[in-house]
N, C-alpha and C positions, 0 to 999 in steps of 0.2 A: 504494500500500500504506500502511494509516492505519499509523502510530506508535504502539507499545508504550507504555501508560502506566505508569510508575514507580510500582509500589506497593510495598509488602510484600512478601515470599515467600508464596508460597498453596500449602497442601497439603489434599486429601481423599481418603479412602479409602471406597471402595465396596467392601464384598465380595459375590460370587457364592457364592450356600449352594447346593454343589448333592454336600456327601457329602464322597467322598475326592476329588472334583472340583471341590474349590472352590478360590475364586481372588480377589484384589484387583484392585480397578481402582484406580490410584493418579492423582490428578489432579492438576497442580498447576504452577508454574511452577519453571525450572532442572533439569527432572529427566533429561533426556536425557544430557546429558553428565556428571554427576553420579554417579561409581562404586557408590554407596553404593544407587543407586534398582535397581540388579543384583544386588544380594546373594542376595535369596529366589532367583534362576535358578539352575536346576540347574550344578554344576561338570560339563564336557567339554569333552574332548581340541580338539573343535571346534565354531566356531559358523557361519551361515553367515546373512550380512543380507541379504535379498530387498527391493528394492528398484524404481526406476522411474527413467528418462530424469531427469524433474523435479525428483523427490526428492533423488537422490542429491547432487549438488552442494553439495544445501544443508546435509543433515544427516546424511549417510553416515560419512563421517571422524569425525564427533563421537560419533555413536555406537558406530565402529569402538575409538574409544579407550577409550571408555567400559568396554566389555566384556570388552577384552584379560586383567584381572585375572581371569574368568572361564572363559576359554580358550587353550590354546599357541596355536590359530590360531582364525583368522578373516577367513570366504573371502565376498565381494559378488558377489551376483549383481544385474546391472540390467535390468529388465525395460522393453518398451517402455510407455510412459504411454499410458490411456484404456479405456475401457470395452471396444471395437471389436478388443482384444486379449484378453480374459478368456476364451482357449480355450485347446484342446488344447496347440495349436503354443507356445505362451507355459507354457504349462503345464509342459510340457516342457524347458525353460530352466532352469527349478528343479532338477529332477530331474536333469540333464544334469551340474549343478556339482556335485550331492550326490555323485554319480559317481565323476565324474573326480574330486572329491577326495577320494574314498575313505572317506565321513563313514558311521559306523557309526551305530547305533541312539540311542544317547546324545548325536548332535547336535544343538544348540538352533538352531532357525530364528528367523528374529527379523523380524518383517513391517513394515516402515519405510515407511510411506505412507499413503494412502488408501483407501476399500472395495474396491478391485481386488485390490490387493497385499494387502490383509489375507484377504479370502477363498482369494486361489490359495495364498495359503504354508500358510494353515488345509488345504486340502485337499493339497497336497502334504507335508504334516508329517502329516496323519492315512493319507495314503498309502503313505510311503517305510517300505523295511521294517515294513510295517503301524503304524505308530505313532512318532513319535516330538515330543520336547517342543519346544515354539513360543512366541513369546511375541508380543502385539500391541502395535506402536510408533505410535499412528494419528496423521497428521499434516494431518488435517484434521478440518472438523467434524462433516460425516455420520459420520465411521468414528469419531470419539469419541464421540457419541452413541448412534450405533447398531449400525452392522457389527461394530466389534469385538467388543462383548460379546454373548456369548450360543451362541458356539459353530456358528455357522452358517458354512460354508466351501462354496468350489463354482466351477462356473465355467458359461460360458454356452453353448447350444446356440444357430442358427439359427433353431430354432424355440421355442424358449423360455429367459425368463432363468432362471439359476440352480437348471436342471433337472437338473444333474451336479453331488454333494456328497456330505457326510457333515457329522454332526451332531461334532465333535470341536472339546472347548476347552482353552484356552490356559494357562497355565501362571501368566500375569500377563498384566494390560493397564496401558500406561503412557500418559497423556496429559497430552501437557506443551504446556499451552495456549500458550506460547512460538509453536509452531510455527505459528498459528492466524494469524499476524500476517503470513506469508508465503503467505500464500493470497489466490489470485486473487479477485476482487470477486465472479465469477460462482460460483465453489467456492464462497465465504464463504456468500451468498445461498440455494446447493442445501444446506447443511448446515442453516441455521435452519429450513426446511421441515420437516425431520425434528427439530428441537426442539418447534414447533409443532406437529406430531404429538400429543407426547406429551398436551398440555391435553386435547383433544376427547376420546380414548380414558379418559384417567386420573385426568385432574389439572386443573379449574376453578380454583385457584386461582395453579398456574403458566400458564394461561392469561390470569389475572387481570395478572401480573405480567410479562408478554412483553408486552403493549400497552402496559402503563407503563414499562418497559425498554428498548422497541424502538432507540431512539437511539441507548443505551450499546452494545446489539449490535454495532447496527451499525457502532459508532465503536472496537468490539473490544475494549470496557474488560474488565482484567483479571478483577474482581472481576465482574461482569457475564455473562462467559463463562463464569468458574468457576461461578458459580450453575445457569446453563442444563448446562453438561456434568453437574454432580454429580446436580442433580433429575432428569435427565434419563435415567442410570446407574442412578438410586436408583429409577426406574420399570421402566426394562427390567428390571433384577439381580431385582424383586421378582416380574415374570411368568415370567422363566424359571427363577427357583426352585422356581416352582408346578409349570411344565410347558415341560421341558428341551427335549424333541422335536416340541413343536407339534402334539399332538394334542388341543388345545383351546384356552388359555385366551390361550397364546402367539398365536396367529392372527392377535388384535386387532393386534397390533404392527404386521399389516401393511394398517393402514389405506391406504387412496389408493393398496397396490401393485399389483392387479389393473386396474385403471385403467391407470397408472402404467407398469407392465410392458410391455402394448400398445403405450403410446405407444414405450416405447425398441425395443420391436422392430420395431412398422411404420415407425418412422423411418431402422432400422438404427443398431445401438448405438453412441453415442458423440456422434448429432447432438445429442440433449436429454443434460444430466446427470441423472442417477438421481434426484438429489434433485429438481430442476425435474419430473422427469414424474411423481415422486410428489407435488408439489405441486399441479399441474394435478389428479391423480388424487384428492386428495383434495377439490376444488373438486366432482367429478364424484359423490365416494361419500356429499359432505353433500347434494347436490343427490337424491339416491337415498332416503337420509334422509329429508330431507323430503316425497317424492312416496309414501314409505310413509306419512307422516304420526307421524313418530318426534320430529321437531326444525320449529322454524317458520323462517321465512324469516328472521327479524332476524335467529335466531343463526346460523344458514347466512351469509348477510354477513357479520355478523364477521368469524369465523374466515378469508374469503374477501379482507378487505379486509387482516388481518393478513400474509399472504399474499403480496399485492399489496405493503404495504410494507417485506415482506421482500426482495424483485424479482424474484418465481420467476413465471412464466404459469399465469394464470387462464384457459385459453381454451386449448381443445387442439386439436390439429392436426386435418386433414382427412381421416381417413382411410377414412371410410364406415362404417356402423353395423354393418354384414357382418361388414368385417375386425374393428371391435375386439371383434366376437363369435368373432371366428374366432382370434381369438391369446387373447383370453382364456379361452377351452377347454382351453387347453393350459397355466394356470396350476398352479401346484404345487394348489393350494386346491380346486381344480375335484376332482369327484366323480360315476363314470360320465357325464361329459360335461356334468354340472351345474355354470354358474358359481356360485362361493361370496364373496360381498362381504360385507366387513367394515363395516356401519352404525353409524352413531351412533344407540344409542335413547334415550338421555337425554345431556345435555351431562356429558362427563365420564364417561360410561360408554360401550363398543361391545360389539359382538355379530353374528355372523357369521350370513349369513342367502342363501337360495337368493332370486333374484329372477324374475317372467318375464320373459323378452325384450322384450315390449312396451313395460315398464317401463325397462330397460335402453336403449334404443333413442329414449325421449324423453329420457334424461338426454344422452345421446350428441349427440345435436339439437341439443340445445338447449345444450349446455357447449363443443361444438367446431365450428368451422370446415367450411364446407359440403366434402364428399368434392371 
């Protein structure tokens, strides 16, 4: 685990415009245990941390203290860590505590983790007594980047990811890149995938500035991470302003997921991380790209090579051109049975587009490992 470098205090704020539903992302370093980063959270009777195996040890009691000015009590629940758990059963866990402690409507759930925990508390707080207030604590870098904001909650079926949700946002999101520093190599690595993201869809010139950065990344510099989270908030916050429920514009966001998604389910969740098979995925969706004749090959490498020395797979698994037609039919995106892939038509811009199979099926070939 690289070493926290001593800088400055770092604070930004992102806000999500979205009405009487909007909200701050706050980023910055010290803010977890810090009373004061609580204040905007609603006052009740009770709060309740949702949590993980991993998490908790590390940052549970800190932010248990944290919040007590906020609530008479404050009850932890720990859920088991990984992907291969984001169901019912786990789902349930939540609910179980909300319960037995008797936590009425005006309970703050408070999501302490990564994309798993922050989706299932999302959807167990947009559930319990139909509503009630939540707030995201994401303690890695995919969920600061992306899971947390934007209101997307849910959990996973067999047959497809992230097919059971609801569109329901959070109250605040808090990301105190602190935490960033206690992330494993392999976590570290699946969260830049999804910063990387952002350039092809959005932003050429944070593209520009991830290849000249790559080092500091990787080596977790403060100011370096704080840049990539904020840009990277300041993207999403600005598509789902547009378009909250993803019936358009938001789509783009989920470049490489279609891909991406396959991969975690013909693996069975939890073998690839989220981020690694949307990074592989998105190797697959520029290769797509360019076989439409949208993007040329150099930039296709690039972003392919950028990738590569983030340390996520460029080369996806075996799984036969069949199946990953046959699990990605079942993608949220898909329509009467049509898959729907998010392209790159010009660098820095995407756009979602019906493909033939045929097509489909030499990216498949030729991106992944013989079935």
């Amino acid at each position: 685990m690289p070493a926290a470098d001593r800088t400055a205090p770092v604070f930004h704020q992102v806000p999500i415009e979205l009405g009487d539903r909007s909200y701050p992302i706050n980023i910055g370093t010290g803010l977890l245990g810090d009373a004061s980063t609580w204040t905007q959270v609603p006052r009740a009777a009770q709060g309740l941390i949702v949590t993980n195996t991993t998490v908790a040890p590390l940052y549970a009691a800190v932010l248990e203290r944290a919040i007590e000015v906020r609530h008479d009590q404050v009850h932890v629940v720990v859920l088991p860590d990984g992907e291969a758990h984001k169901n019912w059963q786990t789902l349930n866990l939540i609910f179980d505590a909300l319960l037995q402690h008797g936590c009425d409507r005006k309970t703050v759930l408070y999501a302490l983790g990564g994309g798993v925990v922050g989706d299932m508390t999302g959807f167990a707080a947009a559930s319990y007594m139909r509503g009630v207030p939540f707030v995201q604590v994401p303690t890695t870098l995919l969920a600061q980047v992306d899971s947390s904001v934007g209101g997307k909650t849910g959990i996973n079926h067999p047959l497809g990811k992230n097919m059971i949700g609801a569109f329901y946002q959070p109250r605040l999101v808090v990301c105190d890149l602190d935490t960033l520093q206690t992330l494993p190599v392999r976590e570290f690595s699946a969260g830049l995938g999804e910063v990387i993201k952002y350039g092809p869809i959005a932003d050429t010139d944070l593209l520009d500035w991830i290849e000249a950065n790559m080092g500091r990344l990787v080596r977790r510099e403060t100011a370096a991470l704080a840049h990539a989270v904020r840009r990277s908030c300041e993207i999403k916050a600005c598509v789902v302003g547009q378009d909250e429920r993803e019936s358009g514009l938001r789509a783009i966001l989920n470049f490489g997921h279609t891909f991406g998604h396959a991969i975690e389910a013909g693996l069975g969740y939890g073998e690839w991380l989220h981020g690694e098979a949307v990074g592989c995925g998105m190797v697959m969706a520029m290769q797509l790209s360019q076989r439409l004749g949208l993007v040329d090959g150099a930039w296709v490498e690039r972003v392919t090579a950028l990738l590569r020395q983030a340390g996520l797979p460029t080369v996806g698994p075996g799984l036969g051109a069949d199946r990953y037609l046959e699990l990605m039919r079942v993608d949220k995106k898909a329509e009467a049975g049509q898959i729907r892939f998010v392209v790159i038509d010009r660098p820095g811009s995407a756009t979602v587009r019906t493909v033939p199979d045929t097509l489909v099926r030499e990216v498949i070939d030729s991106c992944c490992r013989p079935a």
